[in-house]
MARDRENZA-62168 format. One line per field, with one value per atom (N, C-alpha, C): residue number from 1; atom name; y negated, x negated, z negated. Coordinates in Angstrom, 2 decimals. Atoms other than C-alpha are relative to their C-alpha. Example, Ala and Ser with C-alpha at 12.3 -4.5 7.8 and 13.67 -1.06 7.14 Angstrom:
! residues 2
num: (1_1_1_2_2_2)
atome: (N_CA_C_N_CA_C)
yy: (1.19_4.50_-1.20_1.19_1.06_-1.09)
xx: (-0.89_-12.30_-0.90_0.82_-13.67_0.77)
zz: (0.00_-7.80_0.00_0.06_-7.14_-0.73)
! end
This chain:
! residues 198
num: (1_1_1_2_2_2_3_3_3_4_4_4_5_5_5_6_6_6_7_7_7_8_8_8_9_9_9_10_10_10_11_11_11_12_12_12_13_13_13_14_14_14_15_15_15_16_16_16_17_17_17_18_18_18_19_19_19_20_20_20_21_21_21_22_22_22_23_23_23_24_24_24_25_25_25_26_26_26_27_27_27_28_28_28_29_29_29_30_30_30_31_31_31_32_32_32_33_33_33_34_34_34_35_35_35_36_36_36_37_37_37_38_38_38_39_39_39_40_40_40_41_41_41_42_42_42_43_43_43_44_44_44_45_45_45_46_46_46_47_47_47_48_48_48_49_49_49_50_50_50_51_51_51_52_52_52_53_53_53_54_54_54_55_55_55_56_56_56_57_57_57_58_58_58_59_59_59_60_60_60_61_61_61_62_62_62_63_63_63_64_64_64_65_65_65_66_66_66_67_67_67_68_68_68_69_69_69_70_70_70_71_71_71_72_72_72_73_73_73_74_74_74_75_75_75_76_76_76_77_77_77_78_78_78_79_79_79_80_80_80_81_81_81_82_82_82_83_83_83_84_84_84_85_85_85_86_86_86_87_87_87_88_88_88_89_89_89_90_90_90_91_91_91_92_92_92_93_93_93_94_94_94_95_95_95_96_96_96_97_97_97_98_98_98_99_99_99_100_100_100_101_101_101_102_102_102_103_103_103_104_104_104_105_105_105_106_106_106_107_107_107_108_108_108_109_109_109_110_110_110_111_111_111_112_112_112_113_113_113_114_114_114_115_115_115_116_116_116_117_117_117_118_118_118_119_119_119_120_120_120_121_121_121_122_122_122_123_123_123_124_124_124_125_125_125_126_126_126_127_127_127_128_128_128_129_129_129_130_130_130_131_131_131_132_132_132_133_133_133_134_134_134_135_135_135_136_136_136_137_137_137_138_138_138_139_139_139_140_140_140_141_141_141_142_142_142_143_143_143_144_144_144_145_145_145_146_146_146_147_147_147_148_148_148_149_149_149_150_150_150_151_151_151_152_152_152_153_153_153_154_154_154_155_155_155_156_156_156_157_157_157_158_158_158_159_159_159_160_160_160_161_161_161_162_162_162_163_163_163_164_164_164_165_165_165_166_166_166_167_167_167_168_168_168_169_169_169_170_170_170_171_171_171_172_172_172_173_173_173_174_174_174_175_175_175_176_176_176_177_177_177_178_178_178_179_179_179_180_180_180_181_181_181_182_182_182_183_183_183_184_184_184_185_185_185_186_186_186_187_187_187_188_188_188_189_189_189_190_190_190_191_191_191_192_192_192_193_193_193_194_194_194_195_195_195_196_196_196_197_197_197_198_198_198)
atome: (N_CA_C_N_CA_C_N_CA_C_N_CA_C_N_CA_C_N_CA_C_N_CA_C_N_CA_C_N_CA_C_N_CA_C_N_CA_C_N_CA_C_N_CA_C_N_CA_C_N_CA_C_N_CA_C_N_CA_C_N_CA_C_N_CA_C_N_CA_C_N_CA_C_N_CA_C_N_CA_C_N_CA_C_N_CA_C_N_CA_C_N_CA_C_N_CA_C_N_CA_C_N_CA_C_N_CA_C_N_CA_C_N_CA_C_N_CA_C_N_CA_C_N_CA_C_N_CA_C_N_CA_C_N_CA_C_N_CA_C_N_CA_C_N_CA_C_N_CA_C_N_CA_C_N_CA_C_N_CA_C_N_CA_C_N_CA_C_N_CA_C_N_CA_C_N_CA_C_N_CA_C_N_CA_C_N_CA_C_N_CA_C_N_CA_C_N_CA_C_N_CA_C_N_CA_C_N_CA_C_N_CA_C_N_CA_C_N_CA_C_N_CA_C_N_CA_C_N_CA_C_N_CA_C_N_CA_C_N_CA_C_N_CA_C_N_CA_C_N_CA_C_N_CA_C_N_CA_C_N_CA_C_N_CA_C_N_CA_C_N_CA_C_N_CA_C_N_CA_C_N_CA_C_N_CA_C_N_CA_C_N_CA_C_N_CA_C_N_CA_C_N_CA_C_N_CA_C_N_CA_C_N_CA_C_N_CA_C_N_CA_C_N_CA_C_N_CA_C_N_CA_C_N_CA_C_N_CA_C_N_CA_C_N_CA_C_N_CA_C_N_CA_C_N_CA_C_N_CA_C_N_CA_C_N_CA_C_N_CA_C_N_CA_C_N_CA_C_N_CA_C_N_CA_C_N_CA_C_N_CA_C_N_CA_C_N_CA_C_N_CA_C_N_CA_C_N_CA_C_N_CA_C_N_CA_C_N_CA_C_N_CA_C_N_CA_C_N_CA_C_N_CA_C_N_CA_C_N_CA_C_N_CA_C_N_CA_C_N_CA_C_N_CA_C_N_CA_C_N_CA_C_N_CA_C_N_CA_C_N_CA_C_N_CA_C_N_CA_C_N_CA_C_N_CA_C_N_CA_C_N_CA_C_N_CA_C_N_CA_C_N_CA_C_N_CA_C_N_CA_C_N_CA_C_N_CA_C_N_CA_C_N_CA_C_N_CA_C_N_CA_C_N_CA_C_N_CA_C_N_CA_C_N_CA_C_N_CA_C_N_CA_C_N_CA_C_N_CA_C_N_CA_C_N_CA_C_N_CA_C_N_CA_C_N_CA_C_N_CA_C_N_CA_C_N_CA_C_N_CA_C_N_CA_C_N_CA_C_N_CA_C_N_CA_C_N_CA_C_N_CA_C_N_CA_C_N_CA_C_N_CA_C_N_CA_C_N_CA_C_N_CA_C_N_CA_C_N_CA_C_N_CA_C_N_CA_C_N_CA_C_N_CA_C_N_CA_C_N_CA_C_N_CA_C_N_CA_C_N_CA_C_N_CA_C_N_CA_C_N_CA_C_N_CA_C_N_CA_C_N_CA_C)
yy: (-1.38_-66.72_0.19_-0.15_-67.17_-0.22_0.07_-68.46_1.20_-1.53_-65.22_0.89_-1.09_-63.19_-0.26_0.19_-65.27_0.58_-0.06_-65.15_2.01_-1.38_-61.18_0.65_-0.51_-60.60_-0.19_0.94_-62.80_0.81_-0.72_-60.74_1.30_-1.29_-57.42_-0.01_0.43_-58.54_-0.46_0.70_-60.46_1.44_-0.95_-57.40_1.29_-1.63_-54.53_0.51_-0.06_-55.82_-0.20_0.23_-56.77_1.65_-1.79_-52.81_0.79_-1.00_-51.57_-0.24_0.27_-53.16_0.35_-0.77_-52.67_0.98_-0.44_-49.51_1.04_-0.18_-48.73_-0.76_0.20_-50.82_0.88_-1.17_-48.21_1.29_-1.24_-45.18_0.03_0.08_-46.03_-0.56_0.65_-48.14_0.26_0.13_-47.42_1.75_-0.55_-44.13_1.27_-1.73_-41.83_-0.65_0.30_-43.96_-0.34_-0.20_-43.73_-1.39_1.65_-47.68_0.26_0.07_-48.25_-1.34_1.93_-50.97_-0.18_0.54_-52.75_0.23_-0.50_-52.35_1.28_-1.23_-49.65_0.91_-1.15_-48.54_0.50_-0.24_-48.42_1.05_-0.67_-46.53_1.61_-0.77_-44.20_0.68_-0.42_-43.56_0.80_-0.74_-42.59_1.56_-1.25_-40.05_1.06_-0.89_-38.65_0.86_-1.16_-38.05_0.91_-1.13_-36.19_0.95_-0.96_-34.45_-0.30_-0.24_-34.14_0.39_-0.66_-32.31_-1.66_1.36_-36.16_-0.70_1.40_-38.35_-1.74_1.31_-42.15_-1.06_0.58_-43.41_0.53_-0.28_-41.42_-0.42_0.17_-41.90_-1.73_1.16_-45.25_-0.28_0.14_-45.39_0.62_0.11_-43.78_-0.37_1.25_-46.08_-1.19_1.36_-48.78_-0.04_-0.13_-47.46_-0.51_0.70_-48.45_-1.60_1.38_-52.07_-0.80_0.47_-52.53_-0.30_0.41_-51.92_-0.61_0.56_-54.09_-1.50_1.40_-57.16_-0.15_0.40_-56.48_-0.53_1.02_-57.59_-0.86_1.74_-60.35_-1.03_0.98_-61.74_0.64_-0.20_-59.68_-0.72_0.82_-60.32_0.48_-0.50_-60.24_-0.21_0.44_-60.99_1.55_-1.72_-57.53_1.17_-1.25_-55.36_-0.30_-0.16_-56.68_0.59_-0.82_-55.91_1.38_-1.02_-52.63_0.77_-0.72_-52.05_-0.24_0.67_-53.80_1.47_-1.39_-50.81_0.88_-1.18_-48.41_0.56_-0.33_-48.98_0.23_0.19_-49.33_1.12_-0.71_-46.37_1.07_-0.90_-44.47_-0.04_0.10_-46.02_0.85_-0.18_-45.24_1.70_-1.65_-41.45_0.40_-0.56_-41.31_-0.49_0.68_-43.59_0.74_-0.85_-40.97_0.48_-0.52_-39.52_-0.88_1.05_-42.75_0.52_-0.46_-41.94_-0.85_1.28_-43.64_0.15_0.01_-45.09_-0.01_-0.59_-43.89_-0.73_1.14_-46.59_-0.80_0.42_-48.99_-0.45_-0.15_-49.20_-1.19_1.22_-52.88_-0.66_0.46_-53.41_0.39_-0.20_-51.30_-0.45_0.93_-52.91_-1.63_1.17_-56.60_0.32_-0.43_-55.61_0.50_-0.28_-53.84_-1.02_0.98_-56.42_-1.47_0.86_-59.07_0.33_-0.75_-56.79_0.50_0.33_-56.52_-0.98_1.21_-59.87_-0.79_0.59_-60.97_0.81_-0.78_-58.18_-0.78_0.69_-59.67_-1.19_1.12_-62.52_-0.14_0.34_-62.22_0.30_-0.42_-60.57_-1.17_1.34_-63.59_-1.00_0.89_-66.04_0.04_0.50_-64.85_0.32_0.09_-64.81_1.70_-1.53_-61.23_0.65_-0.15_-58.97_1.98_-1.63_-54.78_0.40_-0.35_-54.27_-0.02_-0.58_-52.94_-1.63_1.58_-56.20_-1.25_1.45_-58.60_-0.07_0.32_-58.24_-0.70_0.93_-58.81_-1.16_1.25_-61.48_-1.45_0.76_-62.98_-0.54_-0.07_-62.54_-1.26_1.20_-64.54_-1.52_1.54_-67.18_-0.37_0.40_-67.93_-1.04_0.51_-68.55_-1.68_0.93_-70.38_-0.50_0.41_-71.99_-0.49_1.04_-73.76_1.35_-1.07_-70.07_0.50_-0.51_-69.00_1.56_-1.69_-65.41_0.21_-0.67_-64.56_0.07_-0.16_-65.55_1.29_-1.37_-63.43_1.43_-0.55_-60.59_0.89_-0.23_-60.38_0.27_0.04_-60.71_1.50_-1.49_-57.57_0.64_-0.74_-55.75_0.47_-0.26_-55.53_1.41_-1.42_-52.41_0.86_-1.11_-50.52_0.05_0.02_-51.67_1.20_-0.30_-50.51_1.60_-1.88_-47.09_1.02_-0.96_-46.23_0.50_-1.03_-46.06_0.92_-1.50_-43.68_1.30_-1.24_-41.58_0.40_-0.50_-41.66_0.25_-0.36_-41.33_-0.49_1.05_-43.91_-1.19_1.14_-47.46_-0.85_0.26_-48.11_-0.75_-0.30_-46.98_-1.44_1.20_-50.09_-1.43_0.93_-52.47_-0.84_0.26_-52.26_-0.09_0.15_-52.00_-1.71_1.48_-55.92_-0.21_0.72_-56.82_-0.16_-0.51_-55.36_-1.29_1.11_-57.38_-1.35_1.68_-60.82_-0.35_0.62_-60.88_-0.13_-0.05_-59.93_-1.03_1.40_-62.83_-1.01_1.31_-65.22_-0.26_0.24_-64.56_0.06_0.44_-64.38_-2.02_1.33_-67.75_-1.43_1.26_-69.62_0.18_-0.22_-67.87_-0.74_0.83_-69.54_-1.30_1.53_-72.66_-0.24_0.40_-72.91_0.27_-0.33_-71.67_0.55_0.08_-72.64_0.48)
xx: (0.38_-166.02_-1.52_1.63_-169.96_-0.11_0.52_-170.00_0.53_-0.49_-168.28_-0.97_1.24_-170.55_-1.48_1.31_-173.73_0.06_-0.15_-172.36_-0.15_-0.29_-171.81_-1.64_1.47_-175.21_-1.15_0.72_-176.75_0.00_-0.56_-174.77_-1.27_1.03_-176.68_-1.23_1.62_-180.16_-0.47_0.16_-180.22_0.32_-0.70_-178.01_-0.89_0.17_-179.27_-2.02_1.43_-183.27_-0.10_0.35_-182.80_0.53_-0.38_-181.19_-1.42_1.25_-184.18_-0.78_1.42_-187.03_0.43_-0.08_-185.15_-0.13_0.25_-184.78_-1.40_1.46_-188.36_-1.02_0.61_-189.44_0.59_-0.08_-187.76_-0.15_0.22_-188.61_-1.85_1.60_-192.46_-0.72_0.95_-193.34_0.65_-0.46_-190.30_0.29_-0.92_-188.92_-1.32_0.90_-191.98_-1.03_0.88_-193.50_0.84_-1.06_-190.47_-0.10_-0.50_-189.60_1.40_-1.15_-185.96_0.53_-0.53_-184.69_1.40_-0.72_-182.21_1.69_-1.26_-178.50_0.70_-0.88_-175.90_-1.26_0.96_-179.14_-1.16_0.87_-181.17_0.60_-1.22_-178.39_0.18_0.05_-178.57_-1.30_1.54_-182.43_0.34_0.09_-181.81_0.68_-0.77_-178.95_-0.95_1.04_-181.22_-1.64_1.30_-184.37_0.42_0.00_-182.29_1.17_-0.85_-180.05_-0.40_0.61_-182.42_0.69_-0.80_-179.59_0.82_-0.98_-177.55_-1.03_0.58_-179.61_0.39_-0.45_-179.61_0.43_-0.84_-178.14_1.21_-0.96_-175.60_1.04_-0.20_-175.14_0.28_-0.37_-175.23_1.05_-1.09_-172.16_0.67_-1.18_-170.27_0.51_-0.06_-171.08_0.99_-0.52_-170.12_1.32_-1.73_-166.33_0.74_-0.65_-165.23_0.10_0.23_-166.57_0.55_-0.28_-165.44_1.83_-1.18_-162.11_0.84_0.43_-162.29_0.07_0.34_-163.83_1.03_-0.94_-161.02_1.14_-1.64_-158.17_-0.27_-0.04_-159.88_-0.70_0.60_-161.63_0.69_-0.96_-159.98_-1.04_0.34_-160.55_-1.38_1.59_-163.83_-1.05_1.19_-166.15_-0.44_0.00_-165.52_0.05_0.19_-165.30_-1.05_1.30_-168.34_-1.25_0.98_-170.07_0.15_-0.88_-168.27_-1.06_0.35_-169.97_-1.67_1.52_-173.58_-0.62_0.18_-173.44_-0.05_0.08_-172.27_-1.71_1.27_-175.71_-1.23_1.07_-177.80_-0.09_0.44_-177.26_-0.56_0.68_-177.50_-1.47_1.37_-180.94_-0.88_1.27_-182.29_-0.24_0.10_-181.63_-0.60_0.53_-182.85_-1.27_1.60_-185.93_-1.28_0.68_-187.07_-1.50_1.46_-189.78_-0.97_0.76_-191.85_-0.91_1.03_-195.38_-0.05_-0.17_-194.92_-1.27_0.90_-197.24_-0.50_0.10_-199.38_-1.44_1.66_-202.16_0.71_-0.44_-201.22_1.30_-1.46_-197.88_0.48_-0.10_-198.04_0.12_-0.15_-199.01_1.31_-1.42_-195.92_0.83_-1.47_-193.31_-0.46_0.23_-194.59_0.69_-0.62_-194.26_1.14_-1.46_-191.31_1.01_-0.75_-189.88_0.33_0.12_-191.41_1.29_-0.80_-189.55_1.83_-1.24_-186.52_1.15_-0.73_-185.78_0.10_0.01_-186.73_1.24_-1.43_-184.04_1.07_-1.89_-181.09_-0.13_0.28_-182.21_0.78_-0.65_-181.19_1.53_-0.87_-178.38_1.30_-0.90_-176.91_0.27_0.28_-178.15_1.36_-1.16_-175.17_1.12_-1.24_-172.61_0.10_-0.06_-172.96_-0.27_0.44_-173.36_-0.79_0.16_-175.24_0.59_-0.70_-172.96_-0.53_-0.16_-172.73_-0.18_-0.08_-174.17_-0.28_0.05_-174.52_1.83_-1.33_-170.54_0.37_-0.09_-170.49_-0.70_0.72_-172.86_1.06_-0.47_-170.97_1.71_-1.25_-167.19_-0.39_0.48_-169.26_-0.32_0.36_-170.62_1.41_-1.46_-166.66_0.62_0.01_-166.26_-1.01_1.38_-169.87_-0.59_0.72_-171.15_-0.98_1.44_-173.80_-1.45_0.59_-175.18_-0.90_0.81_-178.14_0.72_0.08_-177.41_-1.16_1.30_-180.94_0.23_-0.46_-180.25_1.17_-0.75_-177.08_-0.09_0.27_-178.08_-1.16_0.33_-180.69_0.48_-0.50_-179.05_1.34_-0.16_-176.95_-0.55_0.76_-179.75_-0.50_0.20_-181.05_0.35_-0.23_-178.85_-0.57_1.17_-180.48_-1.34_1.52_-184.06_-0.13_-0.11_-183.14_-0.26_-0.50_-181.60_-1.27_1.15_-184.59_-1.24_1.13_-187.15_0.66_-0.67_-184.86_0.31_-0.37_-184.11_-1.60_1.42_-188.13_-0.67_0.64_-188.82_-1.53_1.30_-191.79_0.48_-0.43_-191.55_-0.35_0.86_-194.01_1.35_-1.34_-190.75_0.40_-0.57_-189.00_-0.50_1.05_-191.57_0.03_0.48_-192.57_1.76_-1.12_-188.52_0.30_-0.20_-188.39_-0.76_1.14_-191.39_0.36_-0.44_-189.50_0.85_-0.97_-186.50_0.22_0.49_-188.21_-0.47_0.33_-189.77_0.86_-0.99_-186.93_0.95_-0.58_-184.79_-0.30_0.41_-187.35_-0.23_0.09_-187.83_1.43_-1.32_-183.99_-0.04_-0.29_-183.82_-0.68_0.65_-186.59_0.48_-0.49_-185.44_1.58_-0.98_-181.82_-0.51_0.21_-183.22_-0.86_0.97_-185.38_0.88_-0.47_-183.01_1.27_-1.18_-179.61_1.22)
zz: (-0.26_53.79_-0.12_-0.25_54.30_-1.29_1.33_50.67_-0.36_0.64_49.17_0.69_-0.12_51.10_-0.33_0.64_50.15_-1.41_1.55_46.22_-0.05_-0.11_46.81_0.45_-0.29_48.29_-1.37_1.05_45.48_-1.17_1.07_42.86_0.22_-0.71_45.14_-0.82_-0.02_44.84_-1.47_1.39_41.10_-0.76_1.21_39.16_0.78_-0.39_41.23_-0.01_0.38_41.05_-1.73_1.61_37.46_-0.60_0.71_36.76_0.28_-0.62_38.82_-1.54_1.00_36.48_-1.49_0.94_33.35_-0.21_0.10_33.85_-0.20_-0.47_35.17_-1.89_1.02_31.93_-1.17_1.27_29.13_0.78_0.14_30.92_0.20_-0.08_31.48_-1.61_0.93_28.27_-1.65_1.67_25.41_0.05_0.19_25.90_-0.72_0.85_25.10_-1.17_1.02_22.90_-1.32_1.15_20.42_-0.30_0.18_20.93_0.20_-0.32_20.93_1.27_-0.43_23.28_-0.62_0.58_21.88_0.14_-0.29_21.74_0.61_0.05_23.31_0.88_-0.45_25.43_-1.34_0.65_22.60_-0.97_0.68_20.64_1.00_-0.26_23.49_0.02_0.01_23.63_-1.61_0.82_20.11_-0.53_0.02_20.59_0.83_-0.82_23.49_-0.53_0.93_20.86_-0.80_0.58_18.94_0.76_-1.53_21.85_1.12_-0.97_24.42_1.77_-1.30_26.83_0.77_-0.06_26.72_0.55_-0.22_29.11_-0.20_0.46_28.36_0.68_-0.92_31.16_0.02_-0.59_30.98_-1.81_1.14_26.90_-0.07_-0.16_27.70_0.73_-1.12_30.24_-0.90_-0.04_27.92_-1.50_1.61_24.52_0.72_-0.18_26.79_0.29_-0.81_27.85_-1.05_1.13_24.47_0.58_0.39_24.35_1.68_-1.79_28.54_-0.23_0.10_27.19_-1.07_0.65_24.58_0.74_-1.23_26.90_1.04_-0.85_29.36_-0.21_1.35_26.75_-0.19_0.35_25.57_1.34_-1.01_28.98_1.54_-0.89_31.64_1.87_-1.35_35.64_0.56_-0.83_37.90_-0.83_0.78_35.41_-0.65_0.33_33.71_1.04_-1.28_36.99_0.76_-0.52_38.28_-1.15_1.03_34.70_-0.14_0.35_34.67_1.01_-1.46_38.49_-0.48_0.20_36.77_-1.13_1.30_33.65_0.88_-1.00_36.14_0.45_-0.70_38.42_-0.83_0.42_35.89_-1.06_1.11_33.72_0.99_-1.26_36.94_0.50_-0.49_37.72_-1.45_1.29_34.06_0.01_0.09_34.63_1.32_-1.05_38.17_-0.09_0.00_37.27_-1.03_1.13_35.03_0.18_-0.68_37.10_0.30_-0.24_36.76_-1.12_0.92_34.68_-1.53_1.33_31.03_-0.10_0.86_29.44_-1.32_1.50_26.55_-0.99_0.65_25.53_-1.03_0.83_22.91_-0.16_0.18_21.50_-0.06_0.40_20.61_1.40_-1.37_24.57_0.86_-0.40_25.19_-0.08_0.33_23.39_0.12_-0.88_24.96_1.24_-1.30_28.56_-0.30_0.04_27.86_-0.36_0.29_26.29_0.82_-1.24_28.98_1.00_-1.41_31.86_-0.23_-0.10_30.25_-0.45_-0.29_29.37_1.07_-1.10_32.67_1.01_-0.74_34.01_-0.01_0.31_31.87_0.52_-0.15_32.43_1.64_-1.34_36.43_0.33_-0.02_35.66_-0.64_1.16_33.18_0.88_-1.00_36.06_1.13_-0.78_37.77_-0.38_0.80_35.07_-0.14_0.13_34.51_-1.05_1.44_31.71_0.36_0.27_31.22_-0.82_0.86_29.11_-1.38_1.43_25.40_-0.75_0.75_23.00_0.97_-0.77_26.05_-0.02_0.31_26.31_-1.36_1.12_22.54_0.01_0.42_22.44_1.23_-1.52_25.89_-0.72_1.02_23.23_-1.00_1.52_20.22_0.86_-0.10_22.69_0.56_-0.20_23.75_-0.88_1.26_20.53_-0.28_0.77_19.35_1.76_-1.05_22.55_-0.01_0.16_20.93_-0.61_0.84_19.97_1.36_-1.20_22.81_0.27_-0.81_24.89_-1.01_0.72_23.70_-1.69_1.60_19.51_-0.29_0.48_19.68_0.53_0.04_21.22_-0.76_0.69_19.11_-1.48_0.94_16.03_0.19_0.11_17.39_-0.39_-0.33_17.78_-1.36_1.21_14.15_-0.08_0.36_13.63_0.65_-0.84_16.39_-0.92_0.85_14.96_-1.27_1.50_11.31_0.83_-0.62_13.27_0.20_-0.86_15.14_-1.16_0.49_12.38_-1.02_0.45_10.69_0.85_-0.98_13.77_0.20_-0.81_15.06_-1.67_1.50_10.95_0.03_-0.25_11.40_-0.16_0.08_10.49_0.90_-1.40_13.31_1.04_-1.81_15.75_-0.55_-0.12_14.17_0.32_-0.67_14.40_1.04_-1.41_17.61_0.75_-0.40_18.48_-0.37_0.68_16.56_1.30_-0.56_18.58_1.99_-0.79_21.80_0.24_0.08_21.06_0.22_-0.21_20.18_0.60_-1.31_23.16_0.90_-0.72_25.31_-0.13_0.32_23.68_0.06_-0.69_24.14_1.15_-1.06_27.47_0.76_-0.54_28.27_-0.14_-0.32_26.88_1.02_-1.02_28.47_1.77_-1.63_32.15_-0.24_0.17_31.07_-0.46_0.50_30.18_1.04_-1.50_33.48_0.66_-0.81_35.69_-0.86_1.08_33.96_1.27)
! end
């Protein structure tokens, strides 16, 4: 009993501080500086620049209802209803975290930190078998499969299509760029936080 409620608290504190800072990192450093973050949130940032009324927390919650039911056929059980409850909080934080001041100084310094803060998010979130849904589920499906394939490599290797997306949606090649630059940090810092703290 004390272990299930440590593991349950643990879950609390890891998924619910790693939703905080992600979020807090795309509405301060990507969202006004026309960076995409990566995957089904980055997919929603882009529906939201060009439908403004669709926030991206909420565009994001409902990209991911597909791919949840999807992951529940082929993996099924607590693994998916706690990710289910991890998407939930966290699309909710990205729309209430809105009123945080972005920043508007260099774009190159933006998409770093951003990318720092939200690989260090997933990163706590992975730590306890967990997923934010959209391409961490896929990437979480492929490593089932490929086990010898990093979290960080295949999520990245999702991510591409977003990249491409964004500098066609922000019509700047810049936007994609700095969305790569976003990415490859975020993947390398997933992996080294999984490879330090396996």
């Amino acid at each position: 009993m004390k272990n299930k409620l440590k593991e349950t608290f643990l879950d609390i504190i890891y998924c619910g501080g790693g939703c905080i800072v992600y979020s807090a990192a795309i509405n301060i450093f990507a969202e006004n500086n026309d960076i995409a973050q990566g995957g089904v949130t980055g997919i929603a940032m882009l529906i939201n620049y060009l439908f403004p009324f669709v926030p991206i927390g909420t565009g994001a919650f409902l990209l991911n209802l597909p791919l949840f039911i999807v992951a529940w056929r082929k993996i099924g059980g607590k693994f998916i209803a706690k990710s289910f409850l991890v998407t939930v909080f966290l699309s909710v934080a990205i729309d209430i975290i809105n009123f945080l001041p972005a920043y508007t100084g260099d774009k190159m310094t933006a998409s770093i930190l951003c990318g720092v803060l939200s690989g260090f998010s997933m990163s706590l979130v992975f730590l306890r078998n967990l997923t934010t849904g959209g391409t961490d589920i896929l990437a979480k499906l492929i490593k089932l499969r490929k086990p010898q394939m990093s979290m960080g490599r295949l999520i990245l290797i999702c991510d591409f299509f977003v990249i491409a997306l964004s500098g066609l949606v922000y019509g700047k090649i810049e936007s994609a760029v700095y969305s790569l630059v976003l990415i490859f940090v975020s993947s390398y810092v997933i992996d080294k936080m999984l490879i330090k703290f396996p």
